[in-house]
MIDOSE-1310 file (N, C-alpha, C; in nm, 2 decimals, decimal comma, always signed):
residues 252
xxxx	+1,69/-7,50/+1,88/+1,71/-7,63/+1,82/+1,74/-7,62/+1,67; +1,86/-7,69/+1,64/+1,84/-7,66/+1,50/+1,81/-7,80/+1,41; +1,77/-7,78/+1,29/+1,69/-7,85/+1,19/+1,79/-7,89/+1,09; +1,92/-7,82/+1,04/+1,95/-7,82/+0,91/+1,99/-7,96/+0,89
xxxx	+2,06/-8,00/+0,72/+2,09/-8,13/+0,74/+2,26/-8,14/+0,73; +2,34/-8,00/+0,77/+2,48/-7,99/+0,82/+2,47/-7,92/+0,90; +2,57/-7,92/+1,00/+2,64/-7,83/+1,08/+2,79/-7,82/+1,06; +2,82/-7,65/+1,06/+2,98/-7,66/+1,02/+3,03/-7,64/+1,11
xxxx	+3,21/-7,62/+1,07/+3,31/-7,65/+1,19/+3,34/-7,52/+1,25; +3,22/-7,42/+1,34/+3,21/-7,33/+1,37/+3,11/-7,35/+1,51; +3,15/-7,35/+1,66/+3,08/-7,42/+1,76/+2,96/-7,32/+1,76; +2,84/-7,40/+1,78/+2,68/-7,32/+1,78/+2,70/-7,20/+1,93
xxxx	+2,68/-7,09/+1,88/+2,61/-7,02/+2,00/+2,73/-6,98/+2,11; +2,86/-7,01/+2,01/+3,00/-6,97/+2,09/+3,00/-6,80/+2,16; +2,98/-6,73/+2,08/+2,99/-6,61/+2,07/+2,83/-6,48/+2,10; +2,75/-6,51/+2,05/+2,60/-6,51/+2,07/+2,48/-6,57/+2,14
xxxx	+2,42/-6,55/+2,20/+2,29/-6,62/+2,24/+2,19/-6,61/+2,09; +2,26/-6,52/+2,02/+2,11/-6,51/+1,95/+2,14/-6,54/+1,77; +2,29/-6,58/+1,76/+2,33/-6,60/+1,65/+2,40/-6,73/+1,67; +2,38/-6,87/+1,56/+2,49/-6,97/+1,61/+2,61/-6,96/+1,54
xxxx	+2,60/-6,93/+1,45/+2,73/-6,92/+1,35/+2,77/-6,79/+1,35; +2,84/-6,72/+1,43/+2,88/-6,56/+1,44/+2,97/-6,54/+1,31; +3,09/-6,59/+1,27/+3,13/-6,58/+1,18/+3,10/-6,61/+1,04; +3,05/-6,76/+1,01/+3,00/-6,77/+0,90/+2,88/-6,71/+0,84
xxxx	+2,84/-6,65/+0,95/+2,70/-6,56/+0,92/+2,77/-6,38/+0,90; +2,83/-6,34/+1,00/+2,92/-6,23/+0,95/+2,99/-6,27/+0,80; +3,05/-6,34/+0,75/+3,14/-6,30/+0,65/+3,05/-6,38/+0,52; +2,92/-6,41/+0,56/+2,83/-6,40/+0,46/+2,79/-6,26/+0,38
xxxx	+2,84/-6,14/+0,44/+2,75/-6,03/+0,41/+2,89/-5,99/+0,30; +2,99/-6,03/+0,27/+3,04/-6,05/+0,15/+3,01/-6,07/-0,02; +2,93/-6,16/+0,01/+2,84/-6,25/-0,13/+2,74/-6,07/-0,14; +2,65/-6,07/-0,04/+2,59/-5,95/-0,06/+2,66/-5,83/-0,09
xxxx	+2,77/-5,77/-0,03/+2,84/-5,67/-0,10/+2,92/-5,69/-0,24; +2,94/-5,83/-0,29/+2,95/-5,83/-0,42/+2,85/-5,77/-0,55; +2,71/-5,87/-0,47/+2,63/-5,86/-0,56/+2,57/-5,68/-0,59; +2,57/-5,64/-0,46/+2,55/-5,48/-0,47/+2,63/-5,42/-0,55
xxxx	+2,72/-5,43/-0,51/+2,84/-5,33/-0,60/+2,84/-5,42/-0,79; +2,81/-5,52/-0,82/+2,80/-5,56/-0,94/+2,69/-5,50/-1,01; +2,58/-5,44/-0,92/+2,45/-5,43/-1,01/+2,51/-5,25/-1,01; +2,57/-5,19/-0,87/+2,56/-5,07/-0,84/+2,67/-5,01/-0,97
xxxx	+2,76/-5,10/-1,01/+2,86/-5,04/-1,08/+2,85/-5,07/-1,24; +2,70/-5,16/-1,29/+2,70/-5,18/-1,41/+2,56/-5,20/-1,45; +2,44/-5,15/-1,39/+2,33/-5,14/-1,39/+2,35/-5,08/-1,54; +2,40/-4,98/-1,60/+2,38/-4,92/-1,69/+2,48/-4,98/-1,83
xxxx	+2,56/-5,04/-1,81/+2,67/-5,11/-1,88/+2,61/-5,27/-1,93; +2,58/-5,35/-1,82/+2,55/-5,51/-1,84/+2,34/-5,50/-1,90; +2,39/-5,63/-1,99/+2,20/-5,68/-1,99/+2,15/-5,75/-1,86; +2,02/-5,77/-1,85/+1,95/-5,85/-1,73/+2,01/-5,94/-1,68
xxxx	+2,08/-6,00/-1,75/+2,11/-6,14/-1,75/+2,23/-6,12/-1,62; +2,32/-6,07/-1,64/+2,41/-6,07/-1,56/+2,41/-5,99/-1,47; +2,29/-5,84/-1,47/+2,27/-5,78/-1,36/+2,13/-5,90/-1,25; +2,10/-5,97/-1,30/+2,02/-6,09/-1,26/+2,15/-6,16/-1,17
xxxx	+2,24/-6,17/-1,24/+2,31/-6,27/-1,19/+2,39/-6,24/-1,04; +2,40/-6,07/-1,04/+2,48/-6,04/-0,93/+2,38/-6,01/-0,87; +2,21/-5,97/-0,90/+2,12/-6,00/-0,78/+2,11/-6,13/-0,72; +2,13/-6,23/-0,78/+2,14/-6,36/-0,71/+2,26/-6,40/-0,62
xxxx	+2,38/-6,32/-0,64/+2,46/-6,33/-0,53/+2,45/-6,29/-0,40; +2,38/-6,18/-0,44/+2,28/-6,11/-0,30/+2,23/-6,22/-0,21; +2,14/-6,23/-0,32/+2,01/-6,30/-0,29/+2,10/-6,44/-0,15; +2,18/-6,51/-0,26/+2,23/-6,62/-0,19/+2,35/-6,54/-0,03
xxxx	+2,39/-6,42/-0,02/+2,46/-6,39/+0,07/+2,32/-6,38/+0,15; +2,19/-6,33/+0,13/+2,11/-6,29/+0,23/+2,07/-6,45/+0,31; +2,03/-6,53/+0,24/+2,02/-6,69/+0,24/+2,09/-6,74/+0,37; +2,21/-6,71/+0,32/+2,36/-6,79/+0,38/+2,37/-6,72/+0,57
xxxx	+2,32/-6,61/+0,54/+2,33/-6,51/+0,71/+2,18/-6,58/+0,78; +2,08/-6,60/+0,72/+1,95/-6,68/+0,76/+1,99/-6,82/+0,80; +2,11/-6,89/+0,72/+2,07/-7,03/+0,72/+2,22/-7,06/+0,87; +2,33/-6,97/+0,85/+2,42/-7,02/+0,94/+2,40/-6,90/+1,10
xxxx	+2,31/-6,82/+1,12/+2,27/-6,73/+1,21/+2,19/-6,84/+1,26; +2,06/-6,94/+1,22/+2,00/-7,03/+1,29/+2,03/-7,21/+1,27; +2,08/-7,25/+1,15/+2,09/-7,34/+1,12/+1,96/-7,43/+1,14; +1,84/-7,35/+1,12/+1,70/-7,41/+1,04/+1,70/-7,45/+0,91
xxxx	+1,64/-7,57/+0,87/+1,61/-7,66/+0,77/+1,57/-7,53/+0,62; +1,45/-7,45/+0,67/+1,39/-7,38/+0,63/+1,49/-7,29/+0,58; +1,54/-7,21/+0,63/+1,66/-7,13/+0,60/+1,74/-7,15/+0,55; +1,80/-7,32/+0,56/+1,90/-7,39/+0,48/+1,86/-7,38/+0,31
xxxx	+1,73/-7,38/+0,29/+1,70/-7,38/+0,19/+1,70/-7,24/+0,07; +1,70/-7,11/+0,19/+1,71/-6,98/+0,12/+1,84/-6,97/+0,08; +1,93/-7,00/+0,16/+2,06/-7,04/+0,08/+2,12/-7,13/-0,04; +2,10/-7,26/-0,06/+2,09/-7,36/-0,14/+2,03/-7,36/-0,24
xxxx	+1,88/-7,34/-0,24/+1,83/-7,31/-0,37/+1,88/-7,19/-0,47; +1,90/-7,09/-0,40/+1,95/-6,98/-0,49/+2,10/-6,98/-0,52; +2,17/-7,10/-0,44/+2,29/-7,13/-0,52/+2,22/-7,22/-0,62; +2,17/-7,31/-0,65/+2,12/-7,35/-0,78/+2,09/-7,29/-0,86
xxxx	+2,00/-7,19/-0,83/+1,94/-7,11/-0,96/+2,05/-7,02/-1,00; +2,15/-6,99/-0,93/+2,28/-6,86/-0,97/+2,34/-6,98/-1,09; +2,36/-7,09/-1,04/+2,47/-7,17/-1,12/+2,33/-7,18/-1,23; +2,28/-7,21/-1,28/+2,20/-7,26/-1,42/+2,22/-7,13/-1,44
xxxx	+2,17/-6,99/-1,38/+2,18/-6,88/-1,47/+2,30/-6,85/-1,52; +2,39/-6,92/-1,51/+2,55/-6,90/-1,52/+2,57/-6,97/-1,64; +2,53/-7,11/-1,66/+2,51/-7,20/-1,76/+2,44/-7,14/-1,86; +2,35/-7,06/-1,87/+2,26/-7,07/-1,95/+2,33/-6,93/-2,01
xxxx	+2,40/-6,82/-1,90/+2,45/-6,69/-1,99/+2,62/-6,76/-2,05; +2,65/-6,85/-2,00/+2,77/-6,94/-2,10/+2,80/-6,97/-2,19; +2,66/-7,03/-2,27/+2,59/-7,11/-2,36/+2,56/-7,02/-2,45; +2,45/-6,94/-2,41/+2,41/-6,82/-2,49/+2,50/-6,71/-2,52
xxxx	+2,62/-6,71/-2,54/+2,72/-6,64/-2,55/+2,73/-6,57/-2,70; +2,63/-6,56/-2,79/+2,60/-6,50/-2,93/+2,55/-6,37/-2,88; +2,59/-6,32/-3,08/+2,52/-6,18/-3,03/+2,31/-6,22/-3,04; +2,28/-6,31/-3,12/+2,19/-6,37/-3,16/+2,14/-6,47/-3,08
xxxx	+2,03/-6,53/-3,05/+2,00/-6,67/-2,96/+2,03/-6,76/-3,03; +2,15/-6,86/-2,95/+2,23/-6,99/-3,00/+2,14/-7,07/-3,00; +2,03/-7,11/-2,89/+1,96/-7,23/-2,91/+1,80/-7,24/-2,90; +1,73/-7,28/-2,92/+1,64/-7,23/-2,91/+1,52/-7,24/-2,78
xxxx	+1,38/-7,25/-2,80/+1,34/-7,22/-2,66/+1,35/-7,36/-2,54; +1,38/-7,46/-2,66/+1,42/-7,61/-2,58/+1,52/-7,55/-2,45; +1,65/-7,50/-2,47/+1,71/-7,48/-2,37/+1,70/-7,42/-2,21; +1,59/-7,28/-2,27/+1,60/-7,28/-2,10/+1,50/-7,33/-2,06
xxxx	+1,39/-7,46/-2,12/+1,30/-7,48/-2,09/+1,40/-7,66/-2,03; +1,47/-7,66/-2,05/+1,57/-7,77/-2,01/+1,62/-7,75/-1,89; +1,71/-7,64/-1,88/+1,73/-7,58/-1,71/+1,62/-7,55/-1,61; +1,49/-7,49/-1,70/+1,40/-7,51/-1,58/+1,36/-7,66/-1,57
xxxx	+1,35/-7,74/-1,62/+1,35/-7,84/-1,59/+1,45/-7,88/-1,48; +1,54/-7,88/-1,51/+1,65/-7,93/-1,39/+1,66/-7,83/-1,29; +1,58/-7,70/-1,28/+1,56/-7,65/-1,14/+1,42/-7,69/-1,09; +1,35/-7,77/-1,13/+1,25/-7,78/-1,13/+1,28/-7,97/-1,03
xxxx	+1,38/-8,00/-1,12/+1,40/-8,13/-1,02/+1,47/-8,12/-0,89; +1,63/-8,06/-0,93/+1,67/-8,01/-0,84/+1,64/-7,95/-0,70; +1,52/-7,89/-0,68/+1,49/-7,80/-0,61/+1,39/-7,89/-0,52; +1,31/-7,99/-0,57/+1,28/-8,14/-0,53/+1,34/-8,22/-0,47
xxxx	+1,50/-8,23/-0,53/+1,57/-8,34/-0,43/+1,63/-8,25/-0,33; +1,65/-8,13/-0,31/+1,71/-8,06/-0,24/+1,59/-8,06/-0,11; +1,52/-8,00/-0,16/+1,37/-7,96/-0,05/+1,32/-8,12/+0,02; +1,31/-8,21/+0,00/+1,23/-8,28/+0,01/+1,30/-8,41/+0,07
xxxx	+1,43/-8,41/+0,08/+1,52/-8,55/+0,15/+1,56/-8,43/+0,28; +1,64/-8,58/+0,33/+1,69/-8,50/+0,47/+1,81/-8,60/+0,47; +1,90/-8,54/+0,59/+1,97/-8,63/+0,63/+2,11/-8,63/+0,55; +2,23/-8,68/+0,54/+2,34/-8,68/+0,44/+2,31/-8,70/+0,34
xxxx	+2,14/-8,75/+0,28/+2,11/-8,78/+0,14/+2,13/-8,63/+0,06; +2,06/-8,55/+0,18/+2,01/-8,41/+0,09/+2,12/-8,36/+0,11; +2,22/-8,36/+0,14/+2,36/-8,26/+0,18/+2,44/-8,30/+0,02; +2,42/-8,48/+0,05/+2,50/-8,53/-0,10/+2,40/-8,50/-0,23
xxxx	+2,31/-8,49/-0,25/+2,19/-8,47/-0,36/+2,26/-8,30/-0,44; +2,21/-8,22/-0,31/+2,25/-8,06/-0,34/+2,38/-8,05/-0,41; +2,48/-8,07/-0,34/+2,62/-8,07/-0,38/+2,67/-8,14/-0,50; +2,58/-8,25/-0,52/+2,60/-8,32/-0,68/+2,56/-8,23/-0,78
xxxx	+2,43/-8,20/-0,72/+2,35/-8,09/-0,84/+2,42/-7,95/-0,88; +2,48/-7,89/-0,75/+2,53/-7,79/-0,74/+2,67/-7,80/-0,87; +2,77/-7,83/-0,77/+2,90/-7,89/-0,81/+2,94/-7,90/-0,92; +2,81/-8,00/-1,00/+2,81/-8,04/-1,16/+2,80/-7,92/-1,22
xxxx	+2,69/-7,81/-1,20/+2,72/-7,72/-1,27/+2,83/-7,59/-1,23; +2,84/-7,62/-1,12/+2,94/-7,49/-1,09/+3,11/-7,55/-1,16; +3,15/-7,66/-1,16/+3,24/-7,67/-1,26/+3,23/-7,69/-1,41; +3,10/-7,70/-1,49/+3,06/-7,68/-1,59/+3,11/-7,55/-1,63
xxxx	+3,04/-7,48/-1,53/+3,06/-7,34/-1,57/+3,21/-7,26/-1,57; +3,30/-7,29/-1,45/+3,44/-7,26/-1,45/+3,50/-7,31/-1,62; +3,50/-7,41/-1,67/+3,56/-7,51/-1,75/+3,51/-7,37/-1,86; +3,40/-7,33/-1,87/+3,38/-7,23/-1,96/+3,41/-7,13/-1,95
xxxx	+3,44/-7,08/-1,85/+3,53/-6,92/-1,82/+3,65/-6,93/-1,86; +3,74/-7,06/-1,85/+3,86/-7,10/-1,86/+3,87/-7,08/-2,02; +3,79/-7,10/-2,10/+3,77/-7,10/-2,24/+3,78/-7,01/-2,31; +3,67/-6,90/-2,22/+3,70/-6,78/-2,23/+3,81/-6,69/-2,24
xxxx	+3,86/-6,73/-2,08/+3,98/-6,68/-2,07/+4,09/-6,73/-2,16; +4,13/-6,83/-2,25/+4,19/-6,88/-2,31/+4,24/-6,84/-2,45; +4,08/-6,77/-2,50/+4,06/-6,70/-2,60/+4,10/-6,55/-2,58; +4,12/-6,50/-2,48/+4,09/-6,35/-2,47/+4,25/-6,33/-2,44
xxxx	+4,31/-6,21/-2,53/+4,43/-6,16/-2,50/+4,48/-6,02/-2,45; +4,37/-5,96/-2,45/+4,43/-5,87/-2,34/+4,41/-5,90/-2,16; +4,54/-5,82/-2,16/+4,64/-5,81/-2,03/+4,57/-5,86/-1,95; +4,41/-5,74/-1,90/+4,36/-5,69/-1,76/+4,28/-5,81/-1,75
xxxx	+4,22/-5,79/-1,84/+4,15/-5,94/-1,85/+4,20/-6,07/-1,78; +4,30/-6,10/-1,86/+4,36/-6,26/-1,84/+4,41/-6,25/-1,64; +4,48/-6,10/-1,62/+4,49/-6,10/-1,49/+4,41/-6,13/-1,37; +4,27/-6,04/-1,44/+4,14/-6,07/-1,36/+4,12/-6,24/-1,34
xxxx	+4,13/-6,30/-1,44/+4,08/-6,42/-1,46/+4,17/-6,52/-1,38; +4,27/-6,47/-1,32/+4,41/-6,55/-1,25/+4,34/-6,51/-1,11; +4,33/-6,39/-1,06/+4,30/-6,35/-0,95/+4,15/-6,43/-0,90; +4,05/-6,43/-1,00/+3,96/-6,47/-0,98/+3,95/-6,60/-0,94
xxxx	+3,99/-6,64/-1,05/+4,02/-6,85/-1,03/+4,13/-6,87/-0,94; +4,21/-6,82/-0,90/+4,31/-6,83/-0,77/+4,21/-6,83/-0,64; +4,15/-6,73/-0,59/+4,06/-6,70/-0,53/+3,94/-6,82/-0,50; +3,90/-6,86/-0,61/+3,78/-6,92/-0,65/+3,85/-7,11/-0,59
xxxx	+3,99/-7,11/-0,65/+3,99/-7,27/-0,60/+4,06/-7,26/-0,48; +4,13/-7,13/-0,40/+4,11/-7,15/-0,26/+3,99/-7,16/-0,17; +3,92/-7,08/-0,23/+3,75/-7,12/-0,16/+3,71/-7,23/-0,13; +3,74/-7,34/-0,24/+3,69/-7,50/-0,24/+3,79/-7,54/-0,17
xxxx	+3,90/-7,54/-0,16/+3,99/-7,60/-0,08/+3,99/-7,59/+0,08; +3,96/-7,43/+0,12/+3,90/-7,39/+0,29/+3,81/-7,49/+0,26; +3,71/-7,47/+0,20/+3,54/-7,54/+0,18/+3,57/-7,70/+0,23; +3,66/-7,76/+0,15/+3,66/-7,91/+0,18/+3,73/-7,95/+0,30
xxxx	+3,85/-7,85/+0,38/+3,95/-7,85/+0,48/+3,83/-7,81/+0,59; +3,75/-7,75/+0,60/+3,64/-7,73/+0,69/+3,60/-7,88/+0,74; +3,53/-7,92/+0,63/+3,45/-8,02/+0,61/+3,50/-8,14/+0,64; +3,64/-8,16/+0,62/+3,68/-8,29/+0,61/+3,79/-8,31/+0,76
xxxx	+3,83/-8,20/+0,81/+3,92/-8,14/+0,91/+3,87/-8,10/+1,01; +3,73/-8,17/+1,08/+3,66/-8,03/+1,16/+3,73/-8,08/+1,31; +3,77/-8,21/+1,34/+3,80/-8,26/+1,45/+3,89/-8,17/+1,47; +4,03/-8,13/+1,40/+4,14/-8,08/+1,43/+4,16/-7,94/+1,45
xxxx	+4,04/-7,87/+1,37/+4,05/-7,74/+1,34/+3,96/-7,71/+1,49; +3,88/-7,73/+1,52/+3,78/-7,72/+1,63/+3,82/-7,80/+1,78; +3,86/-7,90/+1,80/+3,89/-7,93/+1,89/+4,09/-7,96/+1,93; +4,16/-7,98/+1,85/+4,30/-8,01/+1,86/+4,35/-7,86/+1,88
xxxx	+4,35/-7,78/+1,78/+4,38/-7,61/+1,76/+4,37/-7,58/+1,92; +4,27/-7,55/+1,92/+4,20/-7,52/+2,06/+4,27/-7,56/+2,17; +4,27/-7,69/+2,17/+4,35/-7,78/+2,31/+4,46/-7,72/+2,32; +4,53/-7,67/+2,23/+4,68/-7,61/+2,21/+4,67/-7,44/+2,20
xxxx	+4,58/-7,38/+2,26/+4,58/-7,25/+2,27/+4,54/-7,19/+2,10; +4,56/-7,28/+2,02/+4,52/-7,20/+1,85/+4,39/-7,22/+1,84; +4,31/-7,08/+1,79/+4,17/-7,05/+1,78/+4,12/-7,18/+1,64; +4,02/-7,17/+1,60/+3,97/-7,22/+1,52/+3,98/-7,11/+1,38
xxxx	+4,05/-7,15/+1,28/+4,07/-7,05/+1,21/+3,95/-7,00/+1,08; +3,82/-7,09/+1,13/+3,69/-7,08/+1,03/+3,73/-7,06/+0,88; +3,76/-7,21/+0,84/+3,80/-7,19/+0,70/+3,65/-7,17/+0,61; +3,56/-7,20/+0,65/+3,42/-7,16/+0,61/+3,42/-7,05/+0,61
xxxx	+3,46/-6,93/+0,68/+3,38/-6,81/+0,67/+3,47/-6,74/+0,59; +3,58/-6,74/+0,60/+3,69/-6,80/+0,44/+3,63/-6,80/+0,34; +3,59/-6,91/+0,34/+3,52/-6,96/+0,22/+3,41/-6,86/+0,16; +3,34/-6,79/+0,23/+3,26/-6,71/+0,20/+3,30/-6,56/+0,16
xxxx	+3,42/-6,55/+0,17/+3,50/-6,41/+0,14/+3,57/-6,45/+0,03; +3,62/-6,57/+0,00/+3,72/-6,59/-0,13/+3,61/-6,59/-0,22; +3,52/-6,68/-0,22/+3,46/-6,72/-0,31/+3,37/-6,59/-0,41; +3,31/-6,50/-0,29/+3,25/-6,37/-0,37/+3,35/-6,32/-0,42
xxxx	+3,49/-6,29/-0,39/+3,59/-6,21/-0,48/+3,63/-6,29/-0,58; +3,59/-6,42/-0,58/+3,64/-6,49/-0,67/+3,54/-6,52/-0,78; +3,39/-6,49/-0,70/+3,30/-6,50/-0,85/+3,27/-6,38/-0,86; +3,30/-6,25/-0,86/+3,30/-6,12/-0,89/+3,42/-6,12/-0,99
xxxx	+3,53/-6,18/-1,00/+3,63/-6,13/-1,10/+3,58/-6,25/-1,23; +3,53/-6,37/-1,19/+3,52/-6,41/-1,31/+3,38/-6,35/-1,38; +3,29/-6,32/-1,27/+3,17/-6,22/-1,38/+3,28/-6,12/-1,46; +3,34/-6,06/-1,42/+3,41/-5,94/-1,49/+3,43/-6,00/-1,60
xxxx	+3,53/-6,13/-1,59/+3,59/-6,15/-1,73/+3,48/-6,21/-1,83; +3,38/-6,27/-1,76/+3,20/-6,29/-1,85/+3,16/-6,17/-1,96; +3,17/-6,03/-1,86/+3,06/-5,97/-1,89/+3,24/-5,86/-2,01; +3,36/-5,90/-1,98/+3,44/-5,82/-2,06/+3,38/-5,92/-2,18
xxxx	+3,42/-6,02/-2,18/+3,38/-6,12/-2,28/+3,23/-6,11/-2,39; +3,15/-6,06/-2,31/+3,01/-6,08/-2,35/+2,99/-5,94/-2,45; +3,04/-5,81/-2,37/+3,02/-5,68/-2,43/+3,16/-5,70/-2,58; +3,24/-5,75/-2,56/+3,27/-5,78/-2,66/+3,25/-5,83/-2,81
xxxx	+3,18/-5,97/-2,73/+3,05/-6,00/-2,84/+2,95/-5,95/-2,92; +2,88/-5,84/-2,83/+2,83/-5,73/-2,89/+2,88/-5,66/-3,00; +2,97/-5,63/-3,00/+3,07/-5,53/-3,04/+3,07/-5,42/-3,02; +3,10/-5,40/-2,86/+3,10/-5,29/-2,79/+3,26/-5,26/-2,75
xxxx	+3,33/-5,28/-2,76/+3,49/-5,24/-2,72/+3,52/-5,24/-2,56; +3,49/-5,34/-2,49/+3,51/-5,31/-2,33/+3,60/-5,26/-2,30; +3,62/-5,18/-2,22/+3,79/-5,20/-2,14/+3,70/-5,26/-1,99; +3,85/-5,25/-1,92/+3,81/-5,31/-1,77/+3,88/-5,17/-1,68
xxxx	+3,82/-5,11/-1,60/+3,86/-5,07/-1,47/+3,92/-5,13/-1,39; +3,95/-5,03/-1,31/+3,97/-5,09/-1,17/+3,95/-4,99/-1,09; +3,85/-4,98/-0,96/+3,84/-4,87/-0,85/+3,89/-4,90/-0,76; +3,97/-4,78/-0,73/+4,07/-4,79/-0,59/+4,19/-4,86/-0,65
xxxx	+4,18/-4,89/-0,71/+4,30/-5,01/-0,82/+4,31/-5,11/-0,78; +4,22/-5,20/-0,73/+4,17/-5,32/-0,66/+4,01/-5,38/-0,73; +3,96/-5,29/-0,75/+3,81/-5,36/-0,80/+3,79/-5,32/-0,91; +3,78/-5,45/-0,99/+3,76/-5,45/-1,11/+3,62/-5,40/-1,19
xxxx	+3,60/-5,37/-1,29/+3,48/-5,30/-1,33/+3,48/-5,27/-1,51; +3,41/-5,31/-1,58/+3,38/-5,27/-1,73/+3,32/-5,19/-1,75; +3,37/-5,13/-1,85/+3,29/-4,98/-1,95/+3,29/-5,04/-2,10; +3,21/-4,96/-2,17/+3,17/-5,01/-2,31/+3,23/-4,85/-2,35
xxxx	+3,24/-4,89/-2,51/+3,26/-4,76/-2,63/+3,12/-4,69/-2,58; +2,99/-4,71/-2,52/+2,83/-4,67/-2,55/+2,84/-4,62/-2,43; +2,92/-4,67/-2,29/+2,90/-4,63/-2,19/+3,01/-4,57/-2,10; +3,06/-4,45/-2,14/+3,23/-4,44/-2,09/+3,22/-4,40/-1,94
């Protein structure tokens, strides 16, 4: 029986007895191989903050295989919350973009505040209230925070960079666009497709593969941005000549 307060356009228990969402739960383990390879490839390069930030992509890919494998209320929440707390930590390494602290301890005693409420309206409604609640709370900051990468990127002139930043944000607003074509399309994609011999082409589980390649390149252009600030001289990699990756003058 499930609990949660959505179900997506992926039929329960098509494919498994013991998994309902086979796919969106498979191509969840994406977010987690982002976050791995971000800590695995710059544990020694990045501060807490942003090796913090690619444990929380983990964290939310582990969430997201809990919440669409059962589609329990409870599990919905291991996913959701920690998309909240990723996005304020995102805001708050945005903000704080000095080599020195920009603002003082008011600020992140302000975002804990707002994870503090957040995490309240999320946990504690049910129903299309809490689907629309999360997604407001979410949303607001997750394009907060784009609008500031874009800034970034705006200012920053080398090459690899501004490329990463194209690739990433390309990536990143096809994600929302599967994301909303899921959501808004489910009759057609799930039942019309089908009637006509075309599979369901799971723009959700889509969504969960663009979106980590898409918030993996814009950490890159963060964290090229941030070691810069420092005044550490980044360059950017690339492994396999596909995955992107920074080095410092300190860390070759």
């Amino acid at each position: 029986m499930t609990t949660a307060t959505v179900d997506w356009c992926e039929t329960n228990y098509a494919h498994s007895h013991y998994i309902c969402e086979l796919f969106n739960s498979v191509s969840s383990l994406a977010m987690v191989l982002a976050g791995v390879l971000g800590i695995a490839l710059h544990h020694r390069v990045l501060e807490r903050r942003l090796l913090l930030a690619f444990a929380l992509v983990s964290v939310v890919g582990l969430g997201s295989i809990a919440f669409h494998a059962t589609l329990l209320f409870q599990h919905q929440m291991l996913d959701e919350l920690p998309m909240l707390y990723l996005a304020l930590l995102m805001v708050y390494i945005l903000m704080e973009n000095r080599p020195e602290r920009r603002f003082g301890l008011w600020f992140p005693l302000v975002l804990f505040g707002y994870a503090v409420l957040s995490t309240w309206l999320t946990a504690f409604f049910r129903g299309r209230l809490q689907f629309f609640l999360f997604q407001t709370s979410f949303a607001s900051l997750e394009f907060f925070a784009l609008a500031r990468v874009y800034l970034i990127h705006r200012r920053n002139q080398e090459v690899k960079a501004r490329r990463v930043f194209q690739v990433g944000m390309g990536a990143y607003a096809l994600a929302i666009v599967l994301w909303m074509s899921d959501t808004r399309f489910c009759a057609t994609l799930n039942e019309t497709l089908p009637a006509h011999g075309l599979p369901n082409p799971q723009f959700h589980a889509w969504w969960h593969v663009l979106v980590s390649c898409g918030f993996y390149a814009l950490l890159m252009v963060i964290a090229h941005d941030r070691l810069r600030t420092l005044g550490q001289a980044p360059r950017l990699h690339f492994a396999a000549g596909v995955l992107p990756f920074v080095r410092s003058t300190e860390h070759p």
